[in-house]
N, C-alpha and C positions, 0 to 999 in steps of 0.2 A: 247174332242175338238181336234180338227187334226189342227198339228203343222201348223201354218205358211213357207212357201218359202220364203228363203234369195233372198233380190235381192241389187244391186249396183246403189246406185242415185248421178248423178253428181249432185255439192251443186252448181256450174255456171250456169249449163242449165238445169237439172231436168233432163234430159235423164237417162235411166233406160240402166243396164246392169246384164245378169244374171253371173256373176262372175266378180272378181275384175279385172281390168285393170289400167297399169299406166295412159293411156293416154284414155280421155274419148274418145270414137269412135263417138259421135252426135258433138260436139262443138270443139274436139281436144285438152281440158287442160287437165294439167299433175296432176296427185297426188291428185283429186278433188272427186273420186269417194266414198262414203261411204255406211256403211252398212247401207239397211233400211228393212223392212218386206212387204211382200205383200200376201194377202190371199190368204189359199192355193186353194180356190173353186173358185177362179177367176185368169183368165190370164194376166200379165201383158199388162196393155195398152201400146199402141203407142204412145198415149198424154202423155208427158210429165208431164202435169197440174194436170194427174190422178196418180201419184206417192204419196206412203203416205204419204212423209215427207209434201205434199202441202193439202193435204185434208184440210179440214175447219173444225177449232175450235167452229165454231156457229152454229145452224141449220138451215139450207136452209127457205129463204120465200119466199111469192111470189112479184113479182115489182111492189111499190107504190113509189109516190114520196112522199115529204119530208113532204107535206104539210097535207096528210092523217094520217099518220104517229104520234096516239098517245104518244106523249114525258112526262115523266113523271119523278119525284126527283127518286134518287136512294135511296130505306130503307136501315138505315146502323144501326148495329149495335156495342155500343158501347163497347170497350173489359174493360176497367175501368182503364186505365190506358194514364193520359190525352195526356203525350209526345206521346205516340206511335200513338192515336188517331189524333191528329195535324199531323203529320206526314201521316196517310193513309186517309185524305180526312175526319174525322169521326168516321170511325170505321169500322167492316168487312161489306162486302156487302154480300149477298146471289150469289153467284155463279163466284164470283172473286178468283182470283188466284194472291197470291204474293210471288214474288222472292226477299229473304234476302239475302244480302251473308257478310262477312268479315272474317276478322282474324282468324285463330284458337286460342280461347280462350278467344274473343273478349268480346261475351256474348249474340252471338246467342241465342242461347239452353235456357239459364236462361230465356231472357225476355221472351220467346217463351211457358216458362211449366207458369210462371207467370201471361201470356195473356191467356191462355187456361185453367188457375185455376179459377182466375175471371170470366168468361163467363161463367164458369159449375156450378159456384157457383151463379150465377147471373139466371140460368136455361137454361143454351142451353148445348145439349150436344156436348162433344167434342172428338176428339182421336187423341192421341201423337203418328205416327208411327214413332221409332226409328229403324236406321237402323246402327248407329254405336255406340250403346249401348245396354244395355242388359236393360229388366224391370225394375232388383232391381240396376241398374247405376241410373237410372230415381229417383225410389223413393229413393233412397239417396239424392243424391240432392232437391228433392220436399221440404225433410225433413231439410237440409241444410238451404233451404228458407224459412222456418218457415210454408209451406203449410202441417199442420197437416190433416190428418183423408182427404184428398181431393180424390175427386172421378172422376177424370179424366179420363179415356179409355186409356194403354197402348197396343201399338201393336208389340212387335220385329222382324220385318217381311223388306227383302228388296228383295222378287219376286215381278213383279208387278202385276200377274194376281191376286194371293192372296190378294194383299194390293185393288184391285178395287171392289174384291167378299167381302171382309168383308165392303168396303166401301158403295156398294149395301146392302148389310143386314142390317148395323147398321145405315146408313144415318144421321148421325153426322150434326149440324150447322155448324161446324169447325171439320178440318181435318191438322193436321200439322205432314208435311215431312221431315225428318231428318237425312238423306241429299238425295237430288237428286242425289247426284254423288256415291250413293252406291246401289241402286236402280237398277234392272235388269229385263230386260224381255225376256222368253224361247224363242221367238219368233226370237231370233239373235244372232247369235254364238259369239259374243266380248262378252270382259271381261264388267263389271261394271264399270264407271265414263269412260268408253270411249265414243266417242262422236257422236257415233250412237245411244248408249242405253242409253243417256242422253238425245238427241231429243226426238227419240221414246215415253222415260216413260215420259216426262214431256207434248208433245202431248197428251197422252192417258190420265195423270193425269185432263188436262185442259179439255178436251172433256167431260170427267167425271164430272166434276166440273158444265160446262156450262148445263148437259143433265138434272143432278141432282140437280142443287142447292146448293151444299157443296162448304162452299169457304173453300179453299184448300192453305195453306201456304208454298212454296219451301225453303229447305235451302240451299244456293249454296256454294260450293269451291270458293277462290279467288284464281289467279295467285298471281306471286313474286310482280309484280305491280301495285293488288290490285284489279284489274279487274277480275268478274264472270270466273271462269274456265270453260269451255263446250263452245259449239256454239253459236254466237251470235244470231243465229234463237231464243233460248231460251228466249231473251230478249224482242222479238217481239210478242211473243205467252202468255206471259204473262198480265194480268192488272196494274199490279203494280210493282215495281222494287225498291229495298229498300237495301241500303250499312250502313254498320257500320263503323263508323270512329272513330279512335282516337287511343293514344297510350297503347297497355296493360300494362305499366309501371303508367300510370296513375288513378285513381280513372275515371274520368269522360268521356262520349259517347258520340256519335253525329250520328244518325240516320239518312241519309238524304234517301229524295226520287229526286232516278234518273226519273221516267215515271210512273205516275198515271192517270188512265184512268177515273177515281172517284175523284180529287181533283187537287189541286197544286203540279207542279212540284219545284222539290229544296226547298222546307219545310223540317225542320229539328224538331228533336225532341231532348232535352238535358237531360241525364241521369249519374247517381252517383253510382259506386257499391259499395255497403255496404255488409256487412255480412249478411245481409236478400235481396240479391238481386240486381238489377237494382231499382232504385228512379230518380222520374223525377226532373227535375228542375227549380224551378217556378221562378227564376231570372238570366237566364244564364250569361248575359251581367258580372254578378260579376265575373264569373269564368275568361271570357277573359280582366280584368280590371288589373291596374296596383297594387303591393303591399307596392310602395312605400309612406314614411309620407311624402317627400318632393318633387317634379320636379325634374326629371333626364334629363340630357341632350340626346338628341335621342329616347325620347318619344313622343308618338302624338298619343290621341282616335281618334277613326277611328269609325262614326254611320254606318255598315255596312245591307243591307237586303239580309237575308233570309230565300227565300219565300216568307210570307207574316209577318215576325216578324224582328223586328228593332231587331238589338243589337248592341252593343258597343264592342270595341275589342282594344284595346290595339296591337299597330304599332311600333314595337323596330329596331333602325337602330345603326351600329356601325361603323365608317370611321375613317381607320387607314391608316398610309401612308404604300405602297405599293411597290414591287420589280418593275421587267423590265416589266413583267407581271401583272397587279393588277388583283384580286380577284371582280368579281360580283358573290355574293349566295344570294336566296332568300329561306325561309324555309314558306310555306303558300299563297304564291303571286308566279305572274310570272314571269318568271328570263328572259325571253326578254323584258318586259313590262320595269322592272327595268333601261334595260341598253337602253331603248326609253326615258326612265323619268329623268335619271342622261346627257341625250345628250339634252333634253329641257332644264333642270334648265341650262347647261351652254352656249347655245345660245340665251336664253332670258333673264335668270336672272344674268349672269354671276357670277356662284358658279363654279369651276371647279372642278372634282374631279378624272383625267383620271391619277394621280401615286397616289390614294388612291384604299386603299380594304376596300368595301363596302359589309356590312352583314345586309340584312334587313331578319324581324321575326314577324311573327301575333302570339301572346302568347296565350298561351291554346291548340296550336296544331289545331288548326280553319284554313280551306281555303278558302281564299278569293277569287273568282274569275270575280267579277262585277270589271270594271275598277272607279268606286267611291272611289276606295282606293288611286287613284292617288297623290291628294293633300296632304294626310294625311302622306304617301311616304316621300313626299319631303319634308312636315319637319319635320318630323323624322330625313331625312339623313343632313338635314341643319344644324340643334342643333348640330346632332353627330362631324359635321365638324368643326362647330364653338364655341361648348364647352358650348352652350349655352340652358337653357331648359326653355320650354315654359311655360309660366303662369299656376298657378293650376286652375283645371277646361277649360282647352283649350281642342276641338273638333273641327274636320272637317274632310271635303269629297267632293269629284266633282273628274270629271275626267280631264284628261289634253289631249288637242291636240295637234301635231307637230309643229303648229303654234304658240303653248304658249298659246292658248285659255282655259279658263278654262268653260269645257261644264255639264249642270243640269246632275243632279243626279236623277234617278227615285223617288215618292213618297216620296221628300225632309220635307214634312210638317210635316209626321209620323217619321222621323228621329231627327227629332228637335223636337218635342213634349217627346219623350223617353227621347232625351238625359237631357230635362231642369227637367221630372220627377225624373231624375235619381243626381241633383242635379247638372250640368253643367252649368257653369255660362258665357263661352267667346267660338263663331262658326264662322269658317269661311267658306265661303260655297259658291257656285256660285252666281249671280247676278239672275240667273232665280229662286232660291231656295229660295230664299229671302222672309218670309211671309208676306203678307199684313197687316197684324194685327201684333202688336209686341206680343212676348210669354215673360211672367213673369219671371221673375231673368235669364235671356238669353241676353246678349250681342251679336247681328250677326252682324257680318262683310260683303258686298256682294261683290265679284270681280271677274272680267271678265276676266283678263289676268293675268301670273303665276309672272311677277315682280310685278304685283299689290300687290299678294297674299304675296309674299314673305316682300314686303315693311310695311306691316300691323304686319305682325308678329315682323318684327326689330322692331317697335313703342311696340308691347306690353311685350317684353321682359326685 
């Protein structure tokens, strides 16, 4: 096979350059131009459109409208493992591609040989390509995890033409990559995990995927901040987009899905590592619950969703008097949201807290980022301020607006259902959340405005 010609694609306009330049010469940005390949039995085009980094992931059809257009469920197949399965919509599809990424150490790799043990033992074949392990690293670990006598496909292999030729030969139901950022194709003079040969292979991966049928599992690098390392085209080329969360100092994971093209987005999956692996969680809501026998001042449950799974979270706030400077942190929430929410309680409800440091905390290491944490917020920080702690079995959630409004909470019915399963006895919750029908050993509260809110709690404390 005759090499590939190197060429230069601005990532701004697509214009093609046969060697690098600072400055692109079609659109005039700086520093924008990167390595891509273009076949060597054809000349680069003029069109822009026709550069490889833009080729098309799907295969060409012909134009029908929507209405012709056989639509049909997607077959998914389930890996046996139910968190991760909630989490990608089901289970693998036939010719989907997912991009994992987190922490080193996090526990990629584990749930990954785990997922791909199930399936082969279940009857689909599968292959492990590792690229920053050896064989016998693999089945160490296998054996670690208690997957004796398992007959999985390893491949040690981080060229790409190799890893698509064996992919062609063995046609695997499942195909898992490990890592894309070590992954290389002859076809382009950079090193590996730089961010031409990390489009490239993960392009050609996907194309493969789509022509084939093999769904195809990426496992990506994270930056310092958490975020996929490589181009963000990577994210877009994909089906599915899957982060690992949570502390390695702690036993427990949080799986979420950023962008699934098969399912819901922001579903989470909750997992335990144990000495035989990743273990899913059939009641997360305890992990994120409080440990104490009595009411602490500056606690407050929080029904928080996500996805489509209620849980309950534990909302810790600490207000301590403060320098010239006072301190707002928030660890799990947002720390402007916070100092929007400490400037309402003091112009509607008048709590002031501008020479206190204020530390609010979602426990378990859980992010909250729906604004229904509002209410639960404030008193949190209210107790903290006033030494005073809320009734056992107190829960609530709504958001708060600038006007002191307290506005619905999405799917309020399924969060109050959870919380009275889960043995919650006193909610306070918006006026529009408020069920028609009363729920069984649940006391709701409903209020519209943030001194309403806060006047209900002084009565039940």
């Amino acid at each position: 096979m005759a090499k590939d010609k190197t060429l230069y694609t601005c990532s701004e306009c697509g214009g093609t350059s046969p060697r690098w330049l600072g400055k692109c010469p079609h659109c005039g940005a700086w520093n924008t131009l990167v390595e891509t390949a273009a076949p060597a039995a054809q000349a680069p085009s003029k069109n822009r459109l026709a550069a490889p980094a833009y080729a098309g992931l799907a295969p060409s059809t012909e134009v029908a409208t929507l209405a012709d257009i056989e639509a049909s469920d997607v077959a998914r197949t389930p890996t046996g493992i139910d968190e991760l399965d909630r989490v990608l919509g089901g289970g693998i599809v036939e010719g989907g591609v997912v991009l994992i990424g987190g922490d080193p150490g996090i526990g990629k790799s584990t749930l990954l040989l785990q997922a791909v043990d199930a399936l082969q033992r279940g009857g689909m074949d599968t292959l492990y390509v590792t690229g920053e392990e050896s064989g016998a690293q693999v089945a160490l670990r296998s054996r670690r995890l208690g997957l004796d006598r398992s007959q999985v496909q390893v491949l040690a292999e981080i060229q790409l033409e190799k890893i698509l030729a064996t992919l062609d030969a063995q046609r695997p139901g499942l195909a898992v990559i490990d890592s894309i950022q070590t992954v290389y194709s002859d076809q382009l003079t950079s090193a590996p995990g730089s961010v031409a040969q990390v489009r490239e292979c993960a392009a050609h991966l996907t194309r493969a995927a789509k022509a084939s049928g093999v769904a195809i599992v990426l496992v990506g690098h994270v930056t310092k901040e958490g975020a996929l390392a490589g181009p963000r085209v990577l994210e877009h080329m994909v089906d599915t987009v899957l982060y690992f969360e949570g502390d390695t100092h702690s036993s427990f994971r949080l799986v979420r899905a950023i962008k699934n093209r098969f399912g819901a987005v922001n579903e989470i999956g909750v997992f335990a590592m144990t000495e035989r692996g990743l273990k899913g969680v059939t009641n997360p809501s305890a992990i994120f619950l409080s440990q104490h026998a009595e009411p602490v001042p500056g606690s407050c449950v929080l029904v928080t969703l996500e996805g489509t799974r209620p849980m309950l979270v534990e909302i810790q706030a600490l207000v301590d008097s403060g320098g010239p400077s006072p301190r707002r942190l928030s660890v799990g929430l947002d720390r402007d949201r916070l100092a929007m929410l400490l400037a309402v309680l003091h112009r509607h409800a008048g709590i002031a807290c501008m020479d206190q440091d204020v530390f609010v905390n979602a426990v378990g290491g859980v992010r909250i980022s729906e604004p229904a944490a509002d209410l639960a917020v404030m008193f949190a920080i209210t107790g903290s301020l006033r030494a005073r702690p809320l009734p056992k079995g107190f829960l609530a959630f709504g958001e708060v607006g600038l006007a002191g409004e307290v506005r619905p909470a999405p799917r309020g019915q399924e969060r109050l259902r959870e919380a009275a399963k889960l043995g919650f006895s006193v909610a306070v919750v918006p006026k529009a959340n408020a069920p028609k029908k009363p729920i069984e050993g649940l006391e709701i509260h409903a209020v519209e405005r943030v001194e309403e809110a806060m006047e209900v709690v002084r009565r039940l404390q």
